[in-house]
Every structure is written in C-alpha cells, then in structure tokens.
C-alpha positions in Angstrom: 7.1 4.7 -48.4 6.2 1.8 -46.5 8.9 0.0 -47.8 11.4 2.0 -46.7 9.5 2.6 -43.2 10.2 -0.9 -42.9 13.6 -1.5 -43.4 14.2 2.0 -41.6 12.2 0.5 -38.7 14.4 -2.4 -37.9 17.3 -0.7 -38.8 16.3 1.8 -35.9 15.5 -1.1 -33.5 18.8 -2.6 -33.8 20.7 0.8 -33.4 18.4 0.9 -30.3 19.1 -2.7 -28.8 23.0 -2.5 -30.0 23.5 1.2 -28.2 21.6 -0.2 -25.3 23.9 -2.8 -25.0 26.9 -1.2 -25.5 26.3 1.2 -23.0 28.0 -0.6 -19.5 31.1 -1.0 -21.5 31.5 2.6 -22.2 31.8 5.4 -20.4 29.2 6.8 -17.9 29.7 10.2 -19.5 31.7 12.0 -21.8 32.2 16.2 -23.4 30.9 16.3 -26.7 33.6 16.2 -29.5 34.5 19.6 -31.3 33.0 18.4 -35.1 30.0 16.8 -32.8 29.0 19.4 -31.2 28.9 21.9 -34.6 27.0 19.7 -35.8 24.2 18.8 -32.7 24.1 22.9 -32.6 24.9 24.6 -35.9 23.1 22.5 -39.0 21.4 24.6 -41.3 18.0 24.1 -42.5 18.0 21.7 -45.1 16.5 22.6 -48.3 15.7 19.4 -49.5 14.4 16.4 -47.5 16.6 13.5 -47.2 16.0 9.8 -47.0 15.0 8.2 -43.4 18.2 5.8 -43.7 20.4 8.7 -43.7 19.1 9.8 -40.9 19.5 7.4 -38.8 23.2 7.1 -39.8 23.5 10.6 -38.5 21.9 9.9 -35.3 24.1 6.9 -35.2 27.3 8.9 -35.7 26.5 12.2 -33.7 24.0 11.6 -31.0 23.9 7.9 -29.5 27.7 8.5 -28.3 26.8 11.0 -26.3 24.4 10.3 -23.9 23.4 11.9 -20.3 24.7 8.9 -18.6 21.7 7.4 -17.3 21.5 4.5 -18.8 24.9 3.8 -17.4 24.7 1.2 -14.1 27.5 3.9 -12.4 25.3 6.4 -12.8 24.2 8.3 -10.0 23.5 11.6 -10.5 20.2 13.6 -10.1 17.3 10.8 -9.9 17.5 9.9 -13.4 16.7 6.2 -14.4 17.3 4.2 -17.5 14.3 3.7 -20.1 12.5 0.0 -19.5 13.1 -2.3 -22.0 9.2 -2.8 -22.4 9.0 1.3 -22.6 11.2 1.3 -25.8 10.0 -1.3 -27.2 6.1 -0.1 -27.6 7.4 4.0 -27.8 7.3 3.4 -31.6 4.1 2.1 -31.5 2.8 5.2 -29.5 4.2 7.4 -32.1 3.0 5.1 -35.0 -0.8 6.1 -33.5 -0.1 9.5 -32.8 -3.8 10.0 -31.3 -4.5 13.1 -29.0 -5.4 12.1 -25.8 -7.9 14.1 -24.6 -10.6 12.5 -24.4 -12.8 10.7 -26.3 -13.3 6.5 -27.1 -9.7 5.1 -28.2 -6.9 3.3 -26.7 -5.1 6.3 -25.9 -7.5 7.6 -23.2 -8.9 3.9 -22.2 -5.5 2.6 -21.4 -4.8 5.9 -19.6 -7.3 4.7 -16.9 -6.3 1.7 -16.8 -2.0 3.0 -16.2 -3.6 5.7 -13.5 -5.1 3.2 -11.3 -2.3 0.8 -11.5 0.2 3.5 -10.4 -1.8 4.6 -7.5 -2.3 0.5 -6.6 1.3 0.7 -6.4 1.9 3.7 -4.5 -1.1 2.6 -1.8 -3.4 5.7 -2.7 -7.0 5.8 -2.7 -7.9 6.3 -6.5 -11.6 6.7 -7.7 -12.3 6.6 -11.1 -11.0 9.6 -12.8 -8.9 11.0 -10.1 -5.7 11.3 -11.8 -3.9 11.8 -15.0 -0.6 11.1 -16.7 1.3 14.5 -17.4 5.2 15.4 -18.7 6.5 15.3 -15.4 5.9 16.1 -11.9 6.5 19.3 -12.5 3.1 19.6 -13.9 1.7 17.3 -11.6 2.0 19.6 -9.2 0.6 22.6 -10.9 -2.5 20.3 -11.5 -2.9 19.9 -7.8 -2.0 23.0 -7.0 -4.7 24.7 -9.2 -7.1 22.1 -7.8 -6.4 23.8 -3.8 -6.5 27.1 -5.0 -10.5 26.5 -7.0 -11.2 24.5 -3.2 -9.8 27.5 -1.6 -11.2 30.6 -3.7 -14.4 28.9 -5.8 -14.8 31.9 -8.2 -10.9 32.2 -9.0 -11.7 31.4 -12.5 -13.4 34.4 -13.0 -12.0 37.4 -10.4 -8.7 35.9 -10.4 -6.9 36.8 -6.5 -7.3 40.5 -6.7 -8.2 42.0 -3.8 -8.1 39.1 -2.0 -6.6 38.1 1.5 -3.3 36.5 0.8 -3.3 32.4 0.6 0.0 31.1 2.7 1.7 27.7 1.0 4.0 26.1 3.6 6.8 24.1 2.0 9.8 22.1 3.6 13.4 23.7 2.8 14.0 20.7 1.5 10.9 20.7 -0.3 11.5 20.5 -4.6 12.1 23.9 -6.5 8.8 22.7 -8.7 6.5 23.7 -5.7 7.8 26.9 -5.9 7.5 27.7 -9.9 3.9 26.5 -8.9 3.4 28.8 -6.8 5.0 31.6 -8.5 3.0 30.2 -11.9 -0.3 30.1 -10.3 -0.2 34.0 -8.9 0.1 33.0 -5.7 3.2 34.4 -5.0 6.2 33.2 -4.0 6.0 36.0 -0.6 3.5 34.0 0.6 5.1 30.5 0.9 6.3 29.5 4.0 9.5 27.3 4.3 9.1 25.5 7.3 12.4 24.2 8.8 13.6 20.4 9.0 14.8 18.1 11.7 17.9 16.7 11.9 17.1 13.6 9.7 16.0 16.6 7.1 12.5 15.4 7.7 9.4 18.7 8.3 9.2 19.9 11.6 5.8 19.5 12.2 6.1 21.6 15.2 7.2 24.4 13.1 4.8 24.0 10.8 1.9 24.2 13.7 3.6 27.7 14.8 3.8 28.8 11.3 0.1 28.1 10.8 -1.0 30.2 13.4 0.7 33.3 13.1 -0.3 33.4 9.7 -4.1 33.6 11.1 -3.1 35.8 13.6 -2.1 38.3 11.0 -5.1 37.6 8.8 -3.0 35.7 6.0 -5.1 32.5 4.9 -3.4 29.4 5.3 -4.5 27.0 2.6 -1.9 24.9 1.2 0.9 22.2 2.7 2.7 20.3 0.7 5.2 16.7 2.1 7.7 14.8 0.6 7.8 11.2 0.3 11.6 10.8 -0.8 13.3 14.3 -0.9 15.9 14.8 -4.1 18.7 16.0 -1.7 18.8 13.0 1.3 16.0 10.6 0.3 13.6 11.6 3.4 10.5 10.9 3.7 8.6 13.7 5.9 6.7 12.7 8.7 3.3 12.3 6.8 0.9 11.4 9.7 1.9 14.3 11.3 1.4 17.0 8.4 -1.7 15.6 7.5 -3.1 15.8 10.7 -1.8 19.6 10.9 -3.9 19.7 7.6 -7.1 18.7 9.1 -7.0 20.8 12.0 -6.6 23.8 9.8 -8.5 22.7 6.7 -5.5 22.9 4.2 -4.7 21.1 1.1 -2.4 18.6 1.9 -0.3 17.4 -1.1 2.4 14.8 -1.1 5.2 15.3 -3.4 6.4 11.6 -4.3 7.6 12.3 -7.5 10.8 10.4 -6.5 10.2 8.6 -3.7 6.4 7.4 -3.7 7.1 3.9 -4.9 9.8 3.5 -2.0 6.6 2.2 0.3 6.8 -0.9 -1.9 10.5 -1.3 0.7 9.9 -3.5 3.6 12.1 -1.7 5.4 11.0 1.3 4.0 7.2 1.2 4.3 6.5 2.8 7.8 8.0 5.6 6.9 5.4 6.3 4.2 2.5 5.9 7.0 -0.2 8.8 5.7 0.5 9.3 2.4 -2.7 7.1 1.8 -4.2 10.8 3.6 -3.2 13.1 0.7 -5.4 15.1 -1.2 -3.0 15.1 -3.8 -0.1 13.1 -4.5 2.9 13.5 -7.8 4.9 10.9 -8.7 7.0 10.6 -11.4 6.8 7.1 -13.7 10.1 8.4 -15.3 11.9 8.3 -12.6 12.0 4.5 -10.1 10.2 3.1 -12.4 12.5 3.8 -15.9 9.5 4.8 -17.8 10.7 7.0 -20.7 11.1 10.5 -20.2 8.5 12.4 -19.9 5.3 11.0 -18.2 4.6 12.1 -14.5 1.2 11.2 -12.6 -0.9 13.2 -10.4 -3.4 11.4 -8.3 -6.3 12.9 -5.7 -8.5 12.0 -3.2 -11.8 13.7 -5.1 -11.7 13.8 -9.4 -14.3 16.9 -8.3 -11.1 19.3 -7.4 -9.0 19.3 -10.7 -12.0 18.9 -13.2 -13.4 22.1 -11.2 -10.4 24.1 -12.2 -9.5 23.2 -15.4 -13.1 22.2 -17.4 -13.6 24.0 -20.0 -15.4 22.7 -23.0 -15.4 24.4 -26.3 -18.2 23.5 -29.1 -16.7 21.7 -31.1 -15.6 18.9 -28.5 -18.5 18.6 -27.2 -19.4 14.9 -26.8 -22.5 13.3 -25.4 -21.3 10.2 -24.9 -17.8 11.3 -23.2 -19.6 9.3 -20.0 -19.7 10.8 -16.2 -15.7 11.2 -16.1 -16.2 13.6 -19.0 -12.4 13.8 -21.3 -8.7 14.1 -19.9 -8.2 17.6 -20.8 -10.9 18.8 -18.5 -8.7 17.6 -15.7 -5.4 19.9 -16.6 -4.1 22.4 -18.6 -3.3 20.4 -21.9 -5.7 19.9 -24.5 -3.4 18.0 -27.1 -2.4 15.5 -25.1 0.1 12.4 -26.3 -0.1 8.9 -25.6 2.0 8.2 -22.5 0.0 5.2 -21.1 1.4 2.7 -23.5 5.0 3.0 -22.2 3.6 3.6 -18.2 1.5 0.3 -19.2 4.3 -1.6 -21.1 6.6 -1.3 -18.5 4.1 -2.3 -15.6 3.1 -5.3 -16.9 6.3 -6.5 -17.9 7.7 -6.2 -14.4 4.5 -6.7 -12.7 4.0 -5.6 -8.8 6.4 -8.1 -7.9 9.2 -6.8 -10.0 8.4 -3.1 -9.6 8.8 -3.7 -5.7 11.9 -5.8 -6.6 13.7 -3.2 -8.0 12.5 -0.9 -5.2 13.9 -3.5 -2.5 17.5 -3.7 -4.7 17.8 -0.3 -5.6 17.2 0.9 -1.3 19.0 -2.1 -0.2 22.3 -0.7 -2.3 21.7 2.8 -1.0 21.9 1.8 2.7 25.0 -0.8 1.8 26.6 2.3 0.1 25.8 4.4 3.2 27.7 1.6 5.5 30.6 1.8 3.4 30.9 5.7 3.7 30.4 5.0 7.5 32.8 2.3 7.7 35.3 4.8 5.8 37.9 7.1 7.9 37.6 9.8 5.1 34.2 10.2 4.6 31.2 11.4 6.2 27.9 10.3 6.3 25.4 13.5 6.7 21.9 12.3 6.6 19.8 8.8 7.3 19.6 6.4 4.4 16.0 6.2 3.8 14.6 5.4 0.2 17.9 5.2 -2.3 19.5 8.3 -2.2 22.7 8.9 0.2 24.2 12.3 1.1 27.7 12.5 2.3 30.9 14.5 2.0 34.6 13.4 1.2 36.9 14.7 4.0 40.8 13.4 3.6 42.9 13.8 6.5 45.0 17.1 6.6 42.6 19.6 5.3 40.9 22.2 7.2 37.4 23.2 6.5 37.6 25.4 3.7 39.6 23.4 1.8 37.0 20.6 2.1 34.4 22.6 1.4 35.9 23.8 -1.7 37.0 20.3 -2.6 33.6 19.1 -2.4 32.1 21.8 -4.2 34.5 20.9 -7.8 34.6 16.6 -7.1 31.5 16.1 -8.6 32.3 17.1 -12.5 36.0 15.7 -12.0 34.5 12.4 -11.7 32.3 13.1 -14.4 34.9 13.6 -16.6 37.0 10.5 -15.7 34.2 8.7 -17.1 33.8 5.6 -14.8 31.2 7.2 -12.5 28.6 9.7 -12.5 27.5 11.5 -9.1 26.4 15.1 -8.2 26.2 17.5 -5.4 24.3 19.9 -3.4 23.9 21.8 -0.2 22.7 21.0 3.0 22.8 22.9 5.7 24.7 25.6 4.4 27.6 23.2 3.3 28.5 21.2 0.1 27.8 17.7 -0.2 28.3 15.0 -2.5 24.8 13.0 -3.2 24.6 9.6 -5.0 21.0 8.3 -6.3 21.0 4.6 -6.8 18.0 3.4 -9.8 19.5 1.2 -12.2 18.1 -2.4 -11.5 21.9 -3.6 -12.6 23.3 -1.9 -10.4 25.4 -4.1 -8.1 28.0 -3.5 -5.1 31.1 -3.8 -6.8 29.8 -0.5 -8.6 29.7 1.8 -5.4 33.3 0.1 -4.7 34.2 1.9 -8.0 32.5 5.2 -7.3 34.0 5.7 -4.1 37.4 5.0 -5.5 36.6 8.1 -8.4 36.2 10.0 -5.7 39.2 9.9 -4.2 41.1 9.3 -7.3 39.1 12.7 -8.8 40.1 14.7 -5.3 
C-alpha cells in the first residue's frame, strides 16, 4: 500500500502542477461535455474497489477540464480566487494527518493560533489570545458572531431559548451579504426583525438612517441589539462608513460586527486604508482566507474583541473530552458549533508565510490598482457606464451601445453575463443595484494584468 501511495502521490502532484499550468492557455470556462457529464452525475456504486492509479486517470479525464474558472487570470466573476501555490502544496499533508481539531495538544490546534493571529495582524484587529477561529467560510463566521451578540444580549438563551421575549432588531445594509440574513433566520431571530437600513449614493450605510431606525425601534419597545458593516461589499466593493456605525453602536449598546469577508484585507491598499478607519472597533469581524488571499476553499476566520462572547455561547463539554490540561483558552470546539473540526491552518499558514505581509499587501495593492484602471477605462468609454466608486477591487458598471432605449439595455445587461461565459475568453457576472441590472467584475488573480481587462471589455461587446 505504501508503494503504490507513492507512485500515486506524485503522479497526483504532477496532474496538479501540469493542470495548474495549463490553465491560462485554456478557456476561462466551458459546459460540460454530454459523456462528461453522465459520468460526473450518473456512476453507479461500484461494487469492487479499484486501484488509486485509476483513479486519478478518471479525475484526469472527467473532472480537471472542467473547472469553475477561477483559477483563470480572466476570471472575474463572484469573488472567487485561485488556490496559493503554497495552499496545494501542504493540502496533502493536512489530509495525510487527518487530526480533528478540536482541541487538544497537536499541530492542528497549535498552528491554528498561530494562523488566527496572523490574519487579524493583517487585517489591523485587536486579537487576544483565543479570540478567533478558522471556520468553512464566512458564512459560518458569522453565525459564530452572531450567536456570541445574541448570549451578550439574552444571557440565559441557552436554556429558555427567545420565547416570550421582546423582539431583538438586527440592522443590516441593503447591500449587506445574504449570509447575515440565513444568520439571522438560523439563529431564531427572525428575519421580521432585521432592519435594512438604506445606502448612500457611493452604496455605503446611511448612518443617518441607521440612527432613525434605532430609535423607533425603542420607541415601539423592540430591542435593538445587533448592527452589522461591510468592509468591501460583494456588489460595488464599498466599504461602509465604519467610524460612524460603530459609534451608533456605542451609543445604543449594540453588537457591532464587521463583515470583511471579502474586503478586510483591502486596508493593507494605501490608497485604500482610510476607508477602513474603525474596523479596528468591531466586536466581531469575518473574513474570508479563501477569498484575497487564494487560500483553498473552505477556511473562513472569525475574530472578536473579547474570546468571553463566543466561548459563552457555544461551551459545552461532554465527559469524555474533558481535559485538565486543555490550559485557560480551553479547546476550539468550545468557541463554535463544530466539534470535528479539520485542519485548515496548515493551508491559511502555508500560504502566509510564503507570501509574507509584504506580498499579501502586494497583491492587495495590484489586485485594487487593476480595479480602478478597469474603472477608468469603462469611464473613458462612450458605451459604458460606470455606476458606483472603485474602492477595494470590485467595479460595477453597465454596457449601454448607442441606439437602445432603456429596456432594451436593461434586458441586454440582464443575458451578457453567461454569453461571455460561454465564449470562453472571459468570465464576469451580474447583479442589481438600484433596481437595475449591472454587470460587476471582481479582480483577485495576482496574474492578472491590463491587457486582460482590454480583452474583457472587448467579450462584452463582442457577446452583446
């Protein structure tokens, strides 16, 4: 067996290294071949086993060639990165341990401290030891943190539960991420009582808004407790106006949570940073290492100002993981919801150290700096439109060809997206804002260079 885990082994990490460079030659995307796809959907269970170097042919044959697109440098969709080099390299390794993590004395949960802190030295937030965790995605993250406001807010929830209880008001932006909601909705809070507080023209929270909102919850006897920023929203990039929301917070004694899952490392951007003044206020802030940062999918973060807050909602010890000498942090799972946990600091820590601070904030700097070059060419272009500020690396806009009234570009707008897709060169998405489609482009491939949002702009009119 170990033979042939061997020779599988490096047959595995060449299929890796040769798909990986293959990948910029091909295309960005492409459907899924008829015979492909019966077989990624309708294989029957095997009765017999078969050997590991067949199965890595297979892969070879029926899943490599058909990637998402990410790890294309014309991809733009979404705010999907492509893996680190350092991430796949040592993601064998992780599996080759397979350790649960936890809690207890092993690498797994030691380096885990040790990728925590470095993540919130990046990201400029205050981190006491033990106040934060790696999760599967910000998605979680923010479940951990809300969970943590809701045991701050109601002390006993654990054991009434929110019966009978004055309703808890969550204010969200409308351009806030659909994850705070499933929180919400997840944690019985109910999605009734959040409160989407409107934006400003740069689609930033109206902290003005938010103030009136506040109080006419208290007014009608509905207990505000929860506000939750982002630092780099999924539609335009913006950064809310953090300063603002967490002095809002103060004055009203609410949980003020920063969702950065995108966007948090975008402080490392000179010309970026002022915009992220406050998020060092947070009680809570999500990020997402599988996103900027091209960590392998999926390992989010969630970071607080107190280690007291999650541990409070989520400890819960049974006998036979009881540990005496699990120190005065106490184990992982008593922080959050999992109790098998796997080992995601090894790729978090591989691909810090190989890029150090320096290179992590270099890729920031190149990534933004291609954003706002992309965003002067749309401006400098008679058919397209511009429709929010370039602030981290993400770039809203709209394709509008002379001769076609506003339904038509609308609708035209709405169906570009998948034609380019399908033409295979580039890969962008849309959305709404403000009622109206838009095309949005999310630059996070460290190779990607100028002449690439020459091309994408050229699908786009080529696709319309």
């Amino acid at each position: 067996m170990t033979d042939d885990l061997r020779e599988a082994a490096r047959r595995a990490a060449d299929t890796a290294a040769d798909h990986l460079a293959a990948v910029p030659r091909g295309p960005v995307w492409r459907p899924v071949a008829g015979p492909d796809l019966d077989w990624l959907t309708r294989q029957p269970l095997p009765a017999a086993g078969r050997p590991l170097a067949e199965l890595l042919g297979d892969a070879d044959r029926h899943v490599l060639p058909y990637p998402m697109g990410n790890g294309h440098p014309r991809f733009f969709g979404w705010v999907n990165s492509p893996p680190s080099a350092a991430g796949v390299v040592v993601a064998p390794l992780a599996a080759a341990m397979n350790p649960s993590c936890a809690g207890g004395e092993h690498a797994g949960v030691l380096l885990e401290r040790t990728a925590v802190r470095w993540l919130a030295e990046l990201a400029g937030f205050p981190h006491p030891p033990g106040a934060g965790l790696l999760t599967s995605g910000a998605s979680m993250a923010t479940v951990v943190a809300l969970a943590a406001a809701r045991q701050r807010a109601v002390p006993d929830v654990r054991e009434t539960g929110l019966y009978g209880r004055p309703p808890l008001a969550v204010y969200l932006s409308e351009e806030g991420h659909s994850c705070l909601r499933k929180a919400v909705e997840l944690l019985g809070l109910g999605s009734g009582h959040i409160r989407t507080v409107p934006v400003d023209d740069a689609f930033r929270m109206d902290t003005a808004a938010l103030r009136r909102l506040v109080a006419a919850d208290r007014e009608a006897g509905v207990r505000p407790f929860f506000v939750a920023a982002s630092a780099g929203t999924v539609n335009t990039g913006a950064v809310d106006p953090l300063e603002d929301v967490a002095e809002v917070a103060r004055g009203h004694g609410l949980w003020f949570h920063v969702d950065g899952a995108y966007g948090a490392l975008g402080v490392l951007a000179d010309e970026c940073r002022p915009a992220y003044a406050g998020l060092e206020l947070a009680d809570s802030l999500a990020l997402d290492p599988h996103k900027w940062l091209g960590v392998p999918v999926g390992c989010g973060c969630v970071l607080f100002r107190d280690p007291s807050g999650p541990r409070a909602a989520f400890s819960l010890v049974p006998p036979y993981l009881r540990d005496d000498d699990a120190g005065e942090l106490g184990w992982f799972s008593e922080y959050g919801p999992e109790q098998t946990r796997p080992f995601r600091a090894l790729r978090v820590w591989a691909t810090i150290a190989h890029l150090g601070h320096d290179g992590v904030a270099g890729l920031v700097r190149h990534t933004t700096r291609l954003a706002r070059v992309l965003g002067a060419m749309i401006e400098g272009s008679a058919d397209f439109d511009l429709l929010a500020p370039v602030v981290t690396s993400v770039v809203a806009f709209r394709y509008r060809p002379a001769g076609l009234d506003a339904a038509a570009v609308e609708t035209l707008n709405e169906v570009i997206p998948a034609a380019v897709q399908r033409r295979g060169r580039a890969f962008l998405t849309g959305t709404r804002l403000r009622g109206q489609q838009a095309l949005r482009a999310c630059v996070l491939h460290p190779d990607t260079a100028e002449a690439d949002l020459a091309v994408l702009l050229e699908e786009i009119r080529a696709a319309a």
